[in-house]
C-alpha positions in Angstrom: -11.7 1.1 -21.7 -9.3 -0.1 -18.9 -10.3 -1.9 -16.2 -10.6 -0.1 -13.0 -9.0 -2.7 -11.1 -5.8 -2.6 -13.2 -6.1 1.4 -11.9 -7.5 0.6 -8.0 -3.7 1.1 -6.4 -2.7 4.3 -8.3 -6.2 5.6 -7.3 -5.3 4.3 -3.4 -2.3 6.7 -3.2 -3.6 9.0 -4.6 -6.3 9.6 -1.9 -3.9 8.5 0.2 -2.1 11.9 -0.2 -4.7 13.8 -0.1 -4.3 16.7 3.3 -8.0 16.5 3.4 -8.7 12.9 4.2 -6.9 11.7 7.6 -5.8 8.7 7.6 -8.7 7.3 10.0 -11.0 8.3 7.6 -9.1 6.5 4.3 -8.7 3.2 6.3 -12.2 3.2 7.3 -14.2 4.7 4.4 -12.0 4.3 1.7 -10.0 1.2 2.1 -13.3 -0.8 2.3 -14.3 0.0 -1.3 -14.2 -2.8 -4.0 -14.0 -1.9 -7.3 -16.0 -3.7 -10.0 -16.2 -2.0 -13.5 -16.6 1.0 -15.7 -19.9 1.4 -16.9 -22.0 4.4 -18.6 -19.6 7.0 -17.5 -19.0 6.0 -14.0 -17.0 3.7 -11.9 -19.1 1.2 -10.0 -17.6 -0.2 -6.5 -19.2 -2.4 -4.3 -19.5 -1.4 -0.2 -20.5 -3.9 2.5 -23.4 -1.9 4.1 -26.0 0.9 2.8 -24.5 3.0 5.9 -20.9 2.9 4.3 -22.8 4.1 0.8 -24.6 6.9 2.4 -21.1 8.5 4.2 -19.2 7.8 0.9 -21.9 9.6 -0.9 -21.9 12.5 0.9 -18.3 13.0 1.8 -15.9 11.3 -0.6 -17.4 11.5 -4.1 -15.8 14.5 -5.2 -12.8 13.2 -4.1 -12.8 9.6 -5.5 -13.9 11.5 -8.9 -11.2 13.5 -9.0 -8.9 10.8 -8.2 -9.9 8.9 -11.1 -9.4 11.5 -13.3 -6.3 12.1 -12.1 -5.1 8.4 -12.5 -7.0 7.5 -15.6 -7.8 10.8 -17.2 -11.0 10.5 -17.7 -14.2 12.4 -16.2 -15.8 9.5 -15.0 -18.5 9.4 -12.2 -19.2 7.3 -9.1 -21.6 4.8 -8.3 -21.6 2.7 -5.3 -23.9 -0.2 -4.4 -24.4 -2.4 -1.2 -23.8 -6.5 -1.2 -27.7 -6.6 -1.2 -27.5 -4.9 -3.8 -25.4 -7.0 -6.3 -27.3 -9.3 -5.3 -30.8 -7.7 -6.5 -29.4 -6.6 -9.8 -28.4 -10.3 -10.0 -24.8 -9.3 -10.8 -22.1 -11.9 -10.8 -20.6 -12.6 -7.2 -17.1 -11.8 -6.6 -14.7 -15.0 -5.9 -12.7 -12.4 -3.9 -8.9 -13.1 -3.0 -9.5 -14.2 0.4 -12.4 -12.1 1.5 -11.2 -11.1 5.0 -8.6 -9.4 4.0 -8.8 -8.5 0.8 -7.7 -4.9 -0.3 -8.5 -4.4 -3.9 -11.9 -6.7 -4.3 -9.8 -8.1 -7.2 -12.0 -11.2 -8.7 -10.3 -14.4 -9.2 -11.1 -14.1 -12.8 -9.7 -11.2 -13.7 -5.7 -12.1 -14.7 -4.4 -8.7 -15.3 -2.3 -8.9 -12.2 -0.4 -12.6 -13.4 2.6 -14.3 -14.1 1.8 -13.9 -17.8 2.0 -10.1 -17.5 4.4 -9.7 -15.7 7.4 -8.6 -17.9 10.5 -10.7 -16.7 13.6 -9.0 -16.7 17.4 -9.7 -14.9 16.7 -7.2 -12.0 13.1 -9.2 -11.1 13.4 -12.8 -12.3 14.5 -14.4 -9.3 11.7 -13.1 -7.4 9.8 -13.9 -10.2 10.6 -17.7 -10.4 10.1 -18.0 -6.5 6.8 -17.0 -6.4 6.1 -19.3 -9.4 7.0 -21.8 -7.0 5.4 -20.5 -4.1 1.8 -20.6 -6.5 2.5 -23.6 -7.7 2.7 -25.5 -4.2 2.2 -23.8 -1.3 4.3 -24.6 1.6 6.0 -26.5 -0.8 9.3 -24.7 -1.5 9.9 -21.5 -0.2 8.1 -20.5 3.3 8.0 -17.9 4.0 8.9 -16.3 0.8 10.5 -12.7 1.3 10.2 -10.3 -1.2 11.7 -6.8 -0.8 12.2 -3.6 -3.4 11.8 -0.3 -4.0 8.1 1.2 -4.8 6.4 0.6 -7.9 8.8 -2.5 -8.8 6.2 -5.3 -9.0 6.4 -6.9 -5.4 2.1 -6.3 -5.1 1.7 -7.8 -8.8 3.6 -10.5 -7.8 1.7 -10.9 -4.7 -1.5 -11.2 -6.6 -0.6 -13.2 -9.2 0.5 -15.6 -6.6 -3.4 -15.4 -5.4 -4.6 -15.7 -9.0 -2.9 -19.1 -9.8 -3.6 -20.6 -6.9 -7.6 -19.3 -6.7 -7.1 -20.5 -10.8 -5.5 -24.3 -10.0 -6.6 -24.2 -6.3 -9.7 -22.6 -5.8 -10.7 -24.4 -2.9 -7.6 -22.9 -0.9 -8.4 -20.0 1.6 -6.3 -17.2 0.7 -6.1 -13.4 2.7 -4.3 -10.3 1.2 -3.4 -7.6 3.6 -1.0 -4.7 4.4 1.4 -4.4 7.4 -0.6 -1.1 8.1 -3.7 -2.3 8.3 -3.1 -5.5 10.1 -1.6 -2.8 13.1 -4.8 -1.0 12.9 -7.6 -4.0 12.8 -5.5 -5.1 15.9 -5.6 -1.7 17.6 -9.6 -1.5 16.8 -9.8 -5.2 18.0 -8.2 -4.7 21.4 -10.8 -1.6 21.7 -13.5 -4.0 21.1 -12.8 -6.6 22.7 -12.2 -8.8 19.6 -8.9 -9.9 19.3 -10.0 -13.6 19.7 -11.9 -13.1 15.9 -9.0 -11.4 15.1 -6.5 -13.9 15.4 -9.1 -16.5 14.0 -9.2 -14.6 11.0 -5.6 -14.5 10.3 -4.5 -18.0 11.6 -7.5 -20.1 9.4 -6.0 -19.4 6.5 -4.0 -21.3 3.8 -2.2 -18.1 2.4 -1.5 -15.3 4.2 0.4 -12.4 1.9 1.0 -9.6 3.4 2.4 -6.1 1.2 4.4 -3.7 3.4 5.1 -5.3 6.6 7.9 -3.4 7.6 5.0 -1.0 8.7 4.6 -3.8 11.8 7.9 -2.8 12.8 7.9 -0.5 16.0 4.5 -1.3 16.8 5.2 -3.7 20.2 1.5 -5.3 20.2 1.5 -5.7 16.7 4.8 -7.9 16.6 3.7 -10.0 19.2 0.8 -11.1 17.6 2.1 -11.4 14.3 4.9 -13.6 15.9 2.4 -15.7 17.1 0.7 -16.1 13.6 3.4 -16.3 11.9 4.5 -19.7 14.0 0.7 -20.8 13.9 0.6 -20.7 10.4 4.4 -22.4 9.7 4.1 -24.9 12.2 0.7 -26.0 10.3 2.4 -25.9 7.0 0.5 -22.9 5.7 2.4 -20.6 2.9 3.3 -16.8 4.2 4.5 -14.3 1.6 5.5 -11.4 2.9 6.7 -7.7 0.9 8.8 -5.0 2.2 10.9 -2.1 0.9 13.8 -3.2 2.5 15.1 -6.6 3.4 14.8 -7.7 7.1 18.2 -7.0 8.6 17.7 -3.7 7.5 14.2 -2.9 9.4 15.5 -1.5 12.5 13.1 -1.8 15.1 12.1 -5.5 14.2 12.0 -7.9 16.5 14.8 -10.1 16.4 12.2 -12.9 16.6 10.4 -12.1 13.7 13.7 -11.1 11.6 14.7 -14.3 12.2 12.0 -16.1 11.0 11.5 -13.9 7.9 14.6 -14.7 6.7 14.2 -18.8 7.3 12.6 -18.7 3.9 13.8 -17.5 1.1 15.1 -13.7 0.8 14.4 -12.5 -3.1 14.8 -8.8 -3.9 13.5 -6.4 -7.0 15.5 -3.6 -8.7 14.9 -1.3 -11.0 14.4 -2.5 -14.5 17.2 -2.2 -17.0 16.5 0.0 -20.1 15.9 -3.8 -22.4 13.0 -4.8 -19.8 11.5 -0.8 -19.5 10.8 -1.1 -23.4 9.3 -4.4 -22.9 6.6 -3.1 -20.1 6.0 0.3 -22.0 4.9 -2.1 -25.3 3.1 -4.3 -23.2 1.1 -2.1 -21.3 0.3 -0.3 -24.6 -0.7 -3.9 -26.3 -2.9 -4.3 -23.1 -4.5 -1.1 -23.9 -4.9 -1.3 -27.2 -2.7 1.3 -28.2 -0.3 1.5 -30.9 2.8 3.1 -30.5 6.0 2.9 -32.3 9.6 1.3 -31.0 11.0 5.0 -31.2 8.5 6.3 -28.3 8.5 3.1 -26.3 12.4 3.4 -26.2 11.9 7.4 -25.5 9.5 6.6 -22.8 11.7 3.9 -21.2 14.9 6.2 -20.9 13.3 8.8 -19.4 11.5 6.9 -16.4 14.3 4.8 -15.6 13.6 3.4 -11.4 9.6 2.7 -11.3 7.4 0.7 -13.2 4.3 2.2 -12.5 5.3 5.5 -13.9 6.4 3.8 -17.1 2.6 2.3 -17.1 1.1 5.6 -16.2 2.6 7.5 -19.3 1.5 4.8 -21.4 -1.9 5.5 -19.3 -1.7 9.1 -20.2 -1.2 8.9 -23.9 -4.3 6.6 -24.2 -6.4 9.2 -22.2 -5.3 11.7 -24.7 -5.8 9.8 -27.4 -9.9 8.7 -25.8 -10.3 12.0 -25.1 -8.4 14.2 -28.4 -8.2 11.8 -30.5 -4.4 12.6 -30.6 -2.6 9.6 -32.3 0.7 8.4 -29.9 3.5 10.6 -30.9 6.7 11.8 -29.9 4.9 15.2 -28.7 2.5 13.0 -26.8 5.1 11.0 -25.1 6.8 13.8 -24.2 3.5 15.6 -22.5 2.8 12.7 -20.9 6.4 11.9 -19.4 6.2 15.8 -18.1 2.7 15.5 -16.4 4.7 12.0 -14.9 7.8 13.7 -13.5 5.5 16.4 -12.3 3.1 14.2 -10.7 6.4 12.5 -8.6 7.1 15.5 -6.8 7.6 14.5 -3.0 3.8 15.6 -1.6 4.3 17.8 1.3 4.3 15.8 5.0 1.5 17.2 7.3 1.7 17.3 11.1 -1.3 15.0 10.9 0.4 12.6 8.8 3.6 12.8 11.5 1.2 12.6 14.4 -0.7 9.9 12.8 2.5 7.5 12.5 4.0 8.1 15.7 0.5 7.3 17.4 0.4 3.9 15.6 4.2 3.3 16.8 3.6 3.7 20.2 -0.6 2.6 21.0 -1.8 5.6 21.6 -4.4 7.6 19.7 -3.8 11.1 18.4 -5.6 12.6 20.9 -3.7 11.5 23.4 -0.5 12.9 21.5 -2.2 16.5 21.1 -3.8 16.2 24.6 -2.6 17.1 28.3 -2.1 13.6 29.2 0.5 13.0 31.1 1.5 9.1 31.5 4.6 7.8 30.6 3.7 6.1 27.5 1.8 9.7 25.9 4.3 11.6 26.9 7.1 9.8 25.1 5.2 9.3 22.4 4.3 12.7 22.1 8.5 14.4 22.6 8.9 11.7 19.6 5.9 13.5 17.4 7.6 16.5 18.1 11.1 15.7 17.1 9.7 14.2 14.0 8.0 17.1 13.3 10.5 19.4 13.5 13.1 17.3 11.4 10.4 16.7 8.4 9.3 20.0 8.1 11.4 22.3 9.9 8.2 24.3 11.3 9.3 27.2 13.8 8.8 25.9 17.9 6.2 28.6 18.0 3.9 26.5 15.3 5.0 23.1 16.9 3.8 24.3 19.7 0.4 25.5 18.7 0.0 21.6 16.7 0.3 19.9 20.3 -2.0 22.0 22.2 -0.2 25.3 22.7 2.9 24.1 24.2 5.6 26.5 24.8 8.6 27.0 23.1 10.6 25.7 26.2 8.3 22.6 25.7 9.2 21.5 22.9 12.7 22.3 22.8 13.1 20.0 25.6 11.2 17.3 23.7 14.0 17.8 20.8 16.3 17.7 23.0 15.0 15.0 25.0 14.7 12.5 21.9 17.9 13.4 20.4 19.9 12.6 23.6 18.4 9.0 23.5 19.0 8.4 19.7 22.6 8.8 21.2 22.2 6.4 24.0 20.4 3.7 22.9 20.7 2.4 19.6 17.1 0.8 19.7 15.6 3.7 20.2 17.3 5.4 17.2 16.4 2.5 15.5 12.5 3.4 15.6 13.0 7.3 15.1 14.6 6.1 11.9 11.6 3.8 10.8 9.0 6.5 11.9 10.6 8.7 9.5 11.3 6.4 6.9 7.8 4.9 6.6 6.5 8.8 7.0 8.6 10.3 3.9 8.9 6.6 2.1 
């Protein structure tokens, strides 16, 4: 059966765009699970306390259930222990990728995320051969090492196949995997708390610091300016930074000039989509991976009709081994061509909630949503809040009347003057139009 780990990010996003679970509660609840195996029927994930067990019990089963059957087609349960746990069933530790920051749990021994599998192709092999070198000697060649592409193109396999050959040829090195998202939101929780002093230990006693996504530091004033500071902690002491993005630098708008600067003092290397030669070779790979036999016909069917993301190509592949677990349908034409549908039905955009809006904009500009929904009135609210409105009514075109009620019953005159508010600086200052066009951009992806 495959590996849950191989599965972990497919099942991220999905809960990810789930309506029902706010984004406070993935980052908190979800984001801290580690995933460990299949066994008897369920998946088994690790959590740090019993307290973490007992909420994910109760409120996110269902949900983490249907996720996996959504991304691996299978009816498969949950069960979750505690670190004391693993301990007391005398279960083998996890060599984790740099603990702190870790996203996935992903063991040091488990390669399915390496250079070896990683199908090399003329639109990735540049990319490729820098983070060879990066792995091969930190600090060494390339630092920081940019790399920036479209979604599902390989930049996070990359990322941790980086951390596998160094844990594999260096496994005294201190690595920590993170997300431009979340490294905004431990800072936001550590100013709260009054621990931004562990914060910035954690971050700036490392060896390797990758980092997926970090245009989503961009905007987010605080943020930069600690990362800044990183960032020259760690360079000045020799210390490798990798760093992913869907864009390259120049092209995240409300980046500090600082930090695009030193982004691009390394090494820029970009991903495209994979040409039709280099699509057949991941379809037969992932299906060799799996253990599944399929013919050259359906892996070139399958490769010409998902022709700009490589996860979807793995997920059809994915979806024909379900059928076959569960049907015992052999890999066909007919089968590819269910599982392509179920694919190209699964990529439909998902629907933007004000939540989601609200959610982004708060993160932007240091506020909380509350603050954005509330009667608050100080400077730094309120042009956060005109901004969540604007947003709102570009991404989903909602009548003023409903925009209204979703920020606390404001009046129509309200929140056409917050429109019109926003839109006459997006004229002004270019800046400014700059971050409108990153909240919306890292909103609809």
């Amino acid at each position: 059966m495959e590996t849950i780990k191989e599965a972990w990010t497919g099942i991220l996003n999905y809960l990810q765009n789930q309506n029902d679970i706010s984004e406070v509660a993935f980052n908190v609840w979800i984001s801290c699970i580690e995933p460990y195996t299949i066994e008897d029927g369920n998946v088994v994930v690790f959590v740090q306390t019993s307290f973490q067990r007992k909420i994910i019990n109760e409120h996110y089963q269902n949900k983490l259930c249907e996720a996996f059957n959504h991304v691996l087609g299978l009816p498969l349960g949950l069960k979750i222990l505690s670190r004391d746990e693993l301990s007391a069933a005398d279960s083998p530790a996890a060599e984790e990728c740099g603990d702190p920051g870790n996203l996935f749990g992903q063991k040091s021994s488990d390669y399915e995320y390496s250079f070896e599998n990683f199908i090399v192709g003329s639109s990735n092999k540049f990319a490729h051969a820098a983070s060879q070198a990066v792995a091969s000697k930190p600090a060494g060649y390339y630092n920081p090492l940019f790399i920036y592409g479209g979604s599902g193109l390989g930049k996070t396999h990359l990322l941790y196949a980086i951390c596998n050959e160094i844990r594999k040829n260096m496994p005294s090195v201190k690595i920590i995997y993170t997300k431009g998202e979340y490294i905004a939101n431990e800072l936001i929780e550590s100013i709260g708390t009054g621990t931004t002093s562990e914060f910035r230990a954690k971050y700036r006693q490392v060896d390797v610091l990758l980092v997926d996504d970090i245009q989503f530091i961009a905007g987010k004033v605080s943020t930069q300016e600690e990362f800044f500071h990183t960032f020259d902690a760690l360079h000045q002491a020799n210390k490798q930074i990798v760093l992913t993005s869907d864009r390259p630098p120049k092209e995240i708008a409300t980046l500090e000039e600082r930090l695009r600067t030193r982004f691009e003092m390394g090494l820029l290397a970009d991903i495209q989509p994979p040409d039709l030669e280099t699509r057949i070779a991941i379809v037969k790979r992932k299906a060799q991976l799996l253990d599944l036999q399929i013919s050259d016909s359906i892996a070139e069917y399958i490769a010409s009709q998902l022709k700009n993301n490589v996860r979807q190509l793995e997920g059809a592949v994915k979806r024909m081994r379900a059928q076959y677990l569960l049907g015992g349908e052999q890999p066909s034409m007919l089968t590819a061509q269910n599982a392509i549908r179920d694919i190209k039905n699964d990529s439909q955009p998902v629907p933007v909630t004000v939540e989601r809006i609200i959610n982004e904009v708060a993160r932007t500009f240091n506020v909380s949503p509350e603050d954005i929904r509330s009667s608050k009135r100080t400077a730094q609210i309120s042009k956060a809040r005109q901004v969540a409105i604007y947003v709102v009514r570009d991404i989903t075109g909602l009548p003023m009347k409903a925009i209204g009620n979703e920020f606390g019953t404001r009046d129509h005159s309200t929140v056409v003057y917050a429109i019109q508010k926003v839109e006459s600086l997006m004229e002004k200052d270019s800046s400014y139009r700059g971050m409108i066009k990153d909240i919306i951009k890292n909103i609809s992806g």
